[in-house]
HTML snippet that shows the backbone in 3Dmol.js (N, CA, C, O; Angstrom):
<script src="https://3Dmol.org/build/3Dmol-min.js"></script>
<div id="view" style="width:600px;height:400px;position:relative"></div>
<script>
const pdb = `
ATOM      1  N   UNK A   1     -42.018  45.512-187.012  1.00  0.00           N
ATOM      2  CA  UNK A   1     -42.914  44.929-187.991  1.00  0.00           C
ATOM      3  C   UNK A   1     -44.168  45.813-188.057  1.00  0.00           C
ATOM      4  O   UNK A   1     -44.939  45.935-187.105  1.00  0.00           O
ATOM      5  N   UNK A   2     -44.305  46.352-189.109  1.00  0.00           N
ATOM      6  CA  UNK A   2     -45.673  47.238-189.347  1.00  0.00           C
ATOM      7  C   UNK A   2     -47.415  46.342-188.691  1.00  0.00           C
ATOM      8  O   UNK A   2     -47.904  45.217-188.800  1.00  0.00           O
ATOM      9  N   UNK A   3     -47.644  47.084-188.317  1.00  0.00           N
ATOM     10  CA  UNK A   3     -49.044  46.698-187.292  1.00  0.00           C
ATOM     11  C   UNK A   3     -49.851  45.415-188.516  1.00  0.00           C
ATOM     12  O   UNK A   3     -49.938  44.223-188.220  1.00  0.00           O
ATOM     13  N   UNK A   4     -50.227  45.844-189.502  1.00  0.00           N
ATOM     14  CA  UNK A   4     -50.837  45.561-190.527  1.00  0.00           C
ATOM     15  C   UNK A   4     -50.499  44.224-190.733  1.00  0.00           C
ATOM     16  O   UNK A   4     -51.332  43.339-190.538  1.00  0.00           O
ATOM     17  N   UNK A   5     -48.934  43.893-191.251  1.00  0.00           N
ATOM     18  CA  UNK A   5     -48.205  42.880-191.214  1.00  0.00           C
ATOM     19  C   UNK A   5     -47.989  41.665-189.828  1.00  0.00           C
ATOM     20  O   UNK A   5     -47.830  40.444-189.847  1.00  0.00           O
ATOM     21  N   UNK A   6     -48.065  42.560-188.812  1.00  0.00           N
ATOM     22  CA  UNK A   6     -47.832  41.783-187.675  1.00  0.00           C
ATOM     23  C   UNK A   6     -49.539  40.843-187.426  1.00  0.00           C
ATOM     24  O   UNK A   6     -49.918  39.721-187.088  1.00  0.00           O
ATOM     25  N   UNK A   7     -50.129  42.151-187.844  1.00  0.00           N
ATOM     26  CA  UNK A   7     -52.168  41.256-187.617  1.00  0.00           C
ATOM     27  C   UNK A   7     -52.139  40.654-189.037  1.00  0.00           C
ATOM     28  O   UNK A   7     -52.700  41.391-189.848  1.00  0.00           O
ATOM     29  N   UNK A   8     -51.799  39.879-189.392  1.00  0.00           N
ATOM     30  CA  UNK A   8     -52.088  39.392-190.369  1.00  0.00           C
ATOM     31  C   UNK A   8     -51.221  37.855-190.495  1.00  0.00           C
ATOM     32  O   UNK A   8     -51.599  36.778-190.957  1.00  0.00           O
ATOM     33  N   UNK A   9     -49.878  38.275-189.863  1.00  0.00           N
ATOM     34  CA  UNK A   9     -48.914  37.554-189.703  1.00  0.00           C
ATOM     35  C   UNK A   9     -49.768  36.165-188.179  1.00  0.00           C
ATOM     36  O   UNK A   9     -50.020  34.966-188.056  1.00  0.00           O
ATOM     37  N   UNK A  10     -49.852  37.246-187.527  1.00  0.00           N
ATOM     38  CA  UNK A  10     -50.738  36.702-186.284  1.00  0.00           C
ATOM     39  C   UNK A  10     -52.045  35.779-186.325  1.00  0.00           C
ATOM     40  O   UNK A  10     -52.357  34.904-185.517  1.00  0.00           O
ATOM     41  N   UNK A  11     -52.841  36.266-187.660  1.00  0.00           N
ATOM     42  CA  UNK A  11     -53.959  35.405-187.951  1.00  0.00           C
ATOM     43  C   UNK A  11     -53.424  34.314-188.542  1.00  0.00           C
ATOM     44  O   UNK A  11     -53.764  33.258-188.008  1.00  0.00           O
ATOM     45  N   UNK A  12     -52.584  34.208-189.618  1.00  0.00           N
ATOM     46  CA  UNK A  12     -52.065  32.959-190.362  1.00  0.00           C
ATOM     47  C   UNK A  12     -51.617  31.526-189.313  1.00  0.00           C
ATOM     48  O   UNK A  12     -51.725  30.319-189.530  1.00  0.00           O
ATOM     49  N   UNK A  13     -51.025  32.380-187.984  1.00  0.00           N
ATOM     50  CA  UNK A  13     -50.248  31.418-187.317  1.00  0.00           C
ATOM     51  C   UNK A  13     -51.075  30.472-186.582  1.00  0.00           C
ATOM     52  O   UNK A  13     -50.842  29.284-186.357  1.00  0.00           O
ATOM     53  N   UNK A  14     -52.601  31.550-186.063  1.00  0.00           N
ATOM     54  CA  UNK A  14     -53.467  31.088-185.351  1.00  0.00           C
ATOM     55  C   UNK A  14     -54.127  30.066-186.316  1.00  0.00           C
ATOM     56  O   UNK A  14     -54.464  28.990-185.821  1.00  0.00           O
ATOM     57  N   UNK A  15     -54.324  30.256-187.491  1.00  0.00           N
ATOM     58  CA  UNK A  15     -55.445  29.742-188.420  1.00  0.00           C
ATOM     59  C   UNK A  15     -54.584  27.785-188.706  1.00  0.00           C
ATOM     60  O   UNK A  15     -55.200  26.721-188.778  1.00  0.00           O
ATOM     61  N   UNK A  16     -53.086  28.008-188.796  1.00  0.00           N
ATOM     62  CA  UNK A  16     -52.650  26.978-189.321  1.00  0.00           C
ATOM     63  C   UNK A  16     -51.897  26.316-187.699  1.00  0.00           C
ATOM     64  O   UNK A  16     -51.143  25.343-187.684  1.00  0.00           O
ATOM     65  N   UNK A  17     -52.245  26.964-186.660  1.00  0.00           N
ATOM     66  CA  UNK A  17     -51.800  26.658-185.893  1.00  0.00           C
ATOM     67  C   UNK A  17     -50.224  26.155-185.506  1.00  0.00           C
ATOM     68  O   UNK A  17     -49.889  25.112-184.945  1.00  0.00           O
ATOM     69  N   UNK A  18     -49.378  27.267-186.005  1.00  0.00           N
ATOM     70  CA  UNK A  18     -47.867  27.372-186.214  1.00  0.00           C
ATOM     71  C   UNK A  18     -47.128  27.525-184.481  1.00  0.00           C
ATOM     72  O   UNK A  18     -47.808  27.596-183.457  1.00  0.00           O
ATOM     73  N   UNK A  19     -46.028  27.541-184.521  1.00  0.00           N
ATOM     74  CA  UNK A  19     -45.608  27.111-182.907  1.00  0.00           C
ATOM     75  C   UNK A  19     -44.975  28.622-183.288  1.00  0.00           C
ATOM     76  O   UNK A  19     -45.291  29.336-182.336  1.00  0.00           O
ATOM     77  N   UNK A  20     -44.315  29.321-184.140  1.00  0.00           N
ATOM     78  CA  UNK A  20     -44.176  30.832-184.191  1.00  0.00           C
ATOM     79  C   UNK A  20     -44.444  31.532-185.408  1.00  0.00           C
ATOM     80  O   UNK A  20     -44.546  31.226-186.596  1.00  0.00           O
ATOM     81  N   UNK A  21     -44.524  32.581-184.713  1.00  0.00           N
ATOM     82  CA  UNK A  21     -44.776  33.784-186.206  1.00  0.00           C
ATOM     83  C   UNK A  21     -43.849  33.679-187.417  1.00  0.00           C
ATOM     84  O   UNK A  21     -44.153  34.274-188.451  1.00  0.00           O
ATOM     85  N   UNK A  22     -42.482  32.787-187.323  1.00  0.00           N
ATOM     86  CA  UNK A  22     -41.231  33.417-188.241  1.00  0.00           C
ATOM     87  C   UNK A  22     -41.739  32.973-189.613  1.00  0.00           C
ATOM     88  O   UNK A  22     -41.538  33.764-190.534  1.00  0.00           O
ATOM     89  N   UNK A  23     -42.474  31.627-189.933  1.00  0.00           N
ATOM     90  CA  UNK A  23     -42.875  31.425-191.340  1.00  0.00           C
ATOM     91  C   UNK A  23     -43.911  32.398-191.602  1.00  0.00           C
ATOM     92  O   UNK A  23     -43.772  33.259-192.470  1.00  0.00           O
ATOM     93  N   UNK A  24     -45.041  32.283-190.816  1.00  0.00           N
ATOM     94  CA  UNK A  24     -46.476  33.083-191.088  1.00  0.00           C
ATOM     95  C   UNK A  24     -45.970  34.914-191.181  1.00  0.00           C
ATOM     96  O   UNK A  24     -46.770  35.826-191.390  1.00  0.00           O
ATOM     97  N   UNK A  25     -44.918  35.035-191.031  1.00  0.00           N
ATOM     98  CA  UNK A  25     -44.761  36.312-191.400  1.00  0.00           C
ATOM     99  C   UNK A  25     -44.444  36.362-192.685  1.00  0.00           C
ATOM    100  O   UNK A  25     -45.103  37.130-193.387  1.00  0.00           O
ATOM    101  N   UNK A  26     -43.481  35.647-193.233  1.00  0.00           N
ATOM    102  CA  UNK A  26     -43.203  35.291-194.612  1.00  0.00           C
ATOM    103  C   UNK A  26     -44.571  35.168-195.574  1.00  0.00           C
ATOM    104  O   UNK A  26     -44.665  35.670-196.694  1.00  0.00           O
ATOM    105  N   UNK A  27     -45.574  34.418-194.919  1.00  0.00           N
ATOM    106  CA  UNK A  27     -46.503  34.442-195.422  1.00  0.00           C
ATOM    107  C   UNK A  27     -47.487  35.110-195.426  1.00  0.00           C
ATOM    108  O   UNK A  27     -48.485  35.099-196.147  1.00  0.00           O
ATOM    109  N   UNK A  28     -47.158  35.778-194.496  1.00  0.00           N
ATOM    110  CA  UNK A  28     -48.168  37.610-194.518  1.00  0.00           C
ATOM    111  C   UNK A  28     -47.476  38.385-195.605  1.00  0.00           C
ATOM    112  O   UNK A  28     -48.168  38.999-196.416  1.00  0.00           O
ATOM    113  N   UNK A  29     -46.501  38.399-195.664  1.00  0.00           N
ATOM    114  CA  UNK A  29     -45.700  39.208-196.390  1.00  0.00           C
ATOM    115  C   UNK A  29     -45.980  39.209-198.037  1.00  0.00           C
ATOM    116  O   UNK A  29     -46.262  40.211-198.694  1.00  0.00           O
ATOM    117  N   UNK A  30     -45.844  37.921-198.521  1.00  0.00           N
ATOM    118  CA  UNK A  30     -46.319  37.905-199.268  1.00  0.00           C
ATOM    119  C   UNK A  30     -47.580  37.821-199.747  1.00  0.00           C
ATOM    120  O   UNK A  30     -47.628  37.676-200.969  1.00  0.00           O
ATOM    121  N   UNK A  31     -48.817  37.874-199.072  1.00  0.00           N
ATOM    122  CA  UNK A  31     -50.329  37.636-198.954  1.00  0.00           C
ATOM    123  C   UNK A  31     -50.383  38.598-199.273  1.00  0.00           C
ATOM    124  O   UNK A  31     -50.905  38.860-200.357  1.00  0.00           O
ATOM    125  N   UNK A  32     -49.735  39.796-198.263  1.00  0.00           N
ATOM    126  CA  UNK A  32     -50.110  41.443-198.369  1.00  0.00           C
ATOM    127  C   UNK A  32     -49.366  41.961-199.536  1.00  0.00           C
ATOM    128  O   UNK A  32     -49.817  43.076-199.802  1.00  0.00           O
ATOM    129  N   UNK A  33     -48.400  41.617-200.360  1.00  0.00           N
ATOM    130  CA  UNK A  33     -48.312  41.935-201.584  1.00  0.00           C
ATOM    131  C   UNK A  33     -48.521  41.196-202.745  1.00  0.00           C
ATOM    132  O   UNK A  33     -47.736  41.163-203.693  1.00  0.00           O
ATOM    133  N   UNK A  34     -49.325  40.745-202.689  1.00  0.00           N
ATOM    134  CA  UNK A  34     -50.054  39.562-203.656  1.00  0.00           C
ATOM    135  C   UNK A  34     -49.365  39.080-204.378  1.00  0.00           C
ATOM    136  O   UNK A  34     -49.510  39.072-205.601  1.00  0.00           O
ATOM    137  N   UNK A  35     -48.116  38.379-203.503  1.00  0.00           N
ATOM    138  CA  UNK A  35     -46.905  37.938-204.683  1.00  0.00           C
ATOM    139  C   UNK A  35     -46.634  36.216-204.360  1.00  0.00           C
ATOM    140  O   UNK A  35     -46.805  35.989-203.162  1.00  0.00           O
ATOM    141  N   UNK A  36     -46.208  34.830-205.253  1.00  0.00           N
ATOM    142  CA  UNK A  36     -45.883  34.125-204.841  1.00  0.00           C
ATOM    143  C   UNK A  36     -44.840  33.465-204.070  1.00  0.00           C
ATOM    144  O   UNK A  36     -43.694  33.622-204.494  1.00  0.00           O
ATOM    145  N   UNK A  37     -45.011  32.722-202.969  1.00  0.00           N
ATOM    146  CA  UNK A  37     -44.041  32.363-201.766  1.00  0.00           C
ATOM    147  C   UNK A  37     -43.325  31.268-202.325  1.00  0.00           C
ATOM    148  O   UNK A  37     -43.978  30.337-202.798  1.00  0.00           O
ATOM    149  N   UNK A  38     -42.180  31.240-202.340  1.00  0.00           N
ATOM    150  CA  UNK A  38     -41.198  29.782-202.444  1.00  0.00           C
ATOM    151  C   UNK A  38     -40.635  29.724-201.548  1.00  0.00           C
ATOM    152  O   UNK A  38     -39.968  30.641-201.068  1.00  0.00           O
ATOM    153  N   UNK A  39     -40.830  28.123-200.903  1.00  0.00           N
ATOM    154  CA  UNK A  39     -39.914  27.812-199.863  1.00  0.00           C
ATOM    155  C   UNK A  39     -39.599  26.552-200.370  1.00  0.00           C
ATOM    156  O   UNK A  39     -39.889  26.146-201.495  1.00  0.00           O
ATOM    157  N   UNK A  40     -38.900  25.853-199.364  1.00  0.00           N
ATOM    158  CA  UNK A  40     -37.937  24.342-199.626  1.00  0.00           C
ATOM    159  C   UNK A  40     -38.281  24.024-198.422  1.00  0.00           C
ATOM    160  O   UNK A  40     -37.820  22.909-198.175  1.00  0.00           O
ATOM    161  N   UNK A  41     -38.918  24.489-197.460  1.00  0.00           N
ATOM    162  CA  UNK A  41     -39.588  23.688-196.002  1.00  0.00           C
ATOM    163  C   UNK A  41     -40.997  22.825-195.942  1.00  0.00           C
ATOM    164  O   UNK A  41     -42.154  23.087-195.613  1.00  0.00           O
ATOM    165  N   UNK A  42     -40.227  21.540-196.481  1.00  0.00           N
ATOM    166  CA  UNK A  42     -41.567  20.875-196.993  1.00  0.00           C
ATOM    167  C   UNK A  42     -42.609  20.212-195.994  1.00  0.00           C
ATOM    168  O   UNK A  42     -43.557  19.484-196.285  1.00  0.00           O
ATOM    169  N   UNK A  43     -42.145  20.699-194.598  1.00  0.00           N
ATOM    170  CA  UNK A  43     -42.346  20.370-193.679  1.00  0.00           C
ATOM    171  C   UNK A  43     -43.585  21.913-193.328  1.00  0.00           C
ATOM    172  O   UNK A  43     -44.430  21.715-192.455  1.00  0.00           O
ATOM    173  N   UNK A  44     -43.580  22.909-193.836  1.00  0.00           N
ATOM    174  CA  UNK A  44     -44.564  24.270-194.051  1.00  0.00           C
ATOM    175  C   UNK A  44     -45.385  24.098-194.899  1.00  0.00           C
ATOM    176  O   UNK A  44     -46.578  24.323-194.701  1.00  0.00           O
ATOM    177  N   UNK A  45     -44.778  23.546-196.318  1.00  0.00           N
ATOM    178  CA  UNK A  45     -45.926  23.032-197.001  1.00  0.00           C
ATOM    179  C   UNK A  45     -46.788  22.424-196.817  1.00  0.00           C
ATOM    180  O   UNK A  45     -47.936  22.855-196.926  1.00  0.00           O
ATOM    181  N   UNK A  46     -46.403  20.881-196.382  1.00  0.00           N
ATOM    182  CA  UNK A  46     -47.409  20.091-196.031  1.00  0.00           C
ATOM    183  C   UNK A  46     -48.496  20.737-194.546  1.00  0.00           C
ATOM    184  O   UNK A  46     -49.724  20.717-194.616  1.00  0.00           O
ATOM    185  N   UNK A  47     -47.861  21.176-193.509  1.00  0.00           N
ATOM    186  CA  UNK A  47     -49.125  22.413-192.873  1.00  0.00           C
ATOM    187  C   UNK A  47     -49.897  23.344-192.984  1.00  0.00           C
ATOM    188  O   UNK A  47     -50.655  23.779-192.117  1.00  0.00           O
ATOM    189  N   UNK A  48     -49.721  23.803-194.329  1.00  0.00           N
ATOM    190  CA  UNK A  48     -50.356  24.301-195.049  1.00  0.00           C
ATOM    191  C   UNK A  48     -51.694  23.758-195.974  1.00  0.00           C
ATOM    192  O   UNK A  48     -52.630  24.473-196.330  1.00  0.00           O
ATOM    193  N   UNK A  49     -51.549  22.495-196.226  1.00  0.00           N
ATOM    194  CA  UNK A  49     -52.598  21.775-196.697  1.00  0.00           C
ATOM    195  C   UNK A  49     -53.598  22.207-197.980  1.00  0.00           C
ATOM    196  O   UNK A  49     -54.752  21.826-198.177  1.00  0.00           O
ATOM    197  N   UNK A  50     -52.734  23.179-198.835  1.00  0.00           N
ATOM    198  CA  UNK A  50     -53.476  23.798-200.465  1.00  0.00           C
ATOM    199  C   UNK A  50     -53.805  25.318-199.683  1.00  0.00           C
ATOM    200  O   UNK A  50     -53.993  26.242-200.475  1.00  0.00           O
ATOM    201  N   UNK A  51     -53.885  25.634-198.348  1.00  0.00           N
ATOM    202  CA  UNK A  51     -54.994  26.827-198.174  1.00  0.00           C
ATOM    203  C   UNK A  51     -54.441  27.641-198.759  1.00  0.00           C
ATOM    204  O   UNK A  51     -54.826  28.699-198.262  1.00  0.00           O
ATOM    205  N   UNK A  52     -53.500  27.921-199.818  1.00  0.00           N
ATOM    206  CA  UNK A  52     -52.346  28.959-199.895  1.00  0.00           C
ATOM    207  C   UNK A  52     -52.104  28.662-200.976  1.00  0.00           C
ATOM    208  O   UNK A  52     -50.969  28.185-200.987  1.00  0.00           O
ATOM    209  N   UNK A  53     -52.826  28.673-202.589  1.00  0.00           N
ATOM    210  CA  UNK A  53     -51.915  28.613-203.837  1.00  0.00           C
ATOM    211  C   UNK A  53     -51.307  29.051-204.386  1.00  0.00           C
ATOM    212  O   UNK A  53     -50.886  28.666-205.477  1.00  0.00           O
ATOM    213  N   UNK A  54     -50.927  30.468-203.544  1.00  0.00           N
ATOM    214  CA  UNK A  54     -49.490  31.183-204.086  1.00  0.00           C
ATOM    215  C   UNK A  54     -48.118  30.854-203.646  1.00  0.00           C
ATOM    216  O   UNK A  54     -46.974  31.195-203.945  1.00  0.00           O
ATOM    217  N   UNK A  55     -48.764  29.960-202.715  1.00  0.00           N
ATOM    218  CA  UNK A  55     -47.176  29.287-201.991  1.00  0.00           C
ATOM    219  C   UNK A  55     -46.677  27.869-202.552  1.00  0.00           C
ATOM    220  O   UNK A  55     -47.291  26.802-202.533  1.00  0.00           O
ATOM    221  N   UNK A  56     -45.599  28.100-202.976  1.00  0.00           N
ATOM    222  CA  UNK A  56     -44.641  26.828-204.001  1.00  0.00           C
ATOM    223  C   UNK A  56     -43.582  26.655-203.246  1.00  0.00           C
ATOM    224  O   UNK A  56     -42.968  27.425-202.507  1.00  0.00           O
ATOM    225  N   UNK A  57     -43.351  24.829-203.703  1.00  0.00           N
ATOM    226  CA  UNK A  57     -42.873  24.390-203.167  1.00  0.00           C
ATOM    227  C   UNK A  57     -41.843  24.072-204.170  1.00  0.00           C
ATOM    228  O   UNK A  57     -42.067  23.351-205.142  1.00  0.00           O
ATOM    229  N   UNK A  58     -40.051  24.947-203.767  1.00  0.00           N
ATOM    230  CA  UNK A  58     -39.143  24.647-204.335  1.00  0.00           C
ATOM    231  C   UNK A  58     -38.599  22.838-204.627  1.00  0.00           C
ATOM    232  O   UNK A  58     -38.083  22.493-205.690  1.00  0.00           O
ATOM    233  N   UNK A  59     -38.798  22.075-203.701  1.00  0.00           N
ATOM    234  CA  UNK A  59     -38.745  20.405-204.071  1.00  0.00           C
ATOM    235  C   UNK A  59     -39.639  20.297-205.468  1.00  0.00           C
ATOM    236  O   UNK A  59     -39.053  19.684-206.360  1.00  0.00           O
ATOM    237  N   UNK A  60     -40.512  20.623-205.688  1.00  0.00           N
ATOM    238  CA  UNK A  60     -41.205  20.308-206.718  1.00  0.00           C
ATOM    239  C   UNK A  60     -40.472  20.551-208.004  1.00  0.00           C
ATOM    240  O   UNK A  60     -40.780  19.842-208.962  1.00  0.00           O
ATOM    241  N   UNK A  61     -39.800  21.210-208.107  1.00  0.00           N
ATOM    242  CA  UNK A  61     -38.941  21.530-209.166  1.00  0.00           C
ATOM    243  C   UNK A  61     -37.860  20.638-209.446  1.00  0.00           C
ATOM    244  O   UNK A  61     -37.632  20.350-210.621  1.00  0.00           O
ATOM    245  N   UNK A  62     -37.209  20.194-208.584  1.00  0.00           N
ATOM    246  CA  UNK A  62     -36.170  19.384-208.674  1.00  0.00           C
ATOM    247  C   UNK A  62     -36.142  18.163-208.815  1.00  0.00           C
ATOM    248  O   UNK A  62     -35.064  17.573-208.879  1.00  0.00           O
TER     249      UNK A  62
END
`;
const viewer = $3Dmol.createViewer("view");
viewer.addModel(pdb, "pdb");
viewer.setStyle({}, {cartoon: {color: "spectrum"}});
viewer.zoomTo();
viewer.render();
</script>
């Protein structure tokens, strides 16, 4: 995992207080390419709490 990605990945997890890196990397990932996140883990969403309005929530659609 590129350094950049991994410190960034690392702050998200600390900030939302995640039990591992595997979502908050997803969400570095896309942070660092300023693109929007879809997931269906509505259980990430809701820990997330709005801080993140590029991240959508596939349930919402359906």
């Amino acid at each position: 995992m590129p350094e950049t990605l991994l410190r960034e990945a690392w702050e998200i997890t600390k900030e939302l207080r995640l039990a591992t890196l595997y979502d908050a990397a997803y969400l570095a990932l896309a942070k660092l390419h300023n693109c929007e996140f879809w997931t269906a883990d509505e259980m990430l969403i809701n820990s997330l709490q709005g801080k993140f309005p590029w991240v959508k929530w596939l349930g919402a659609n359906f």
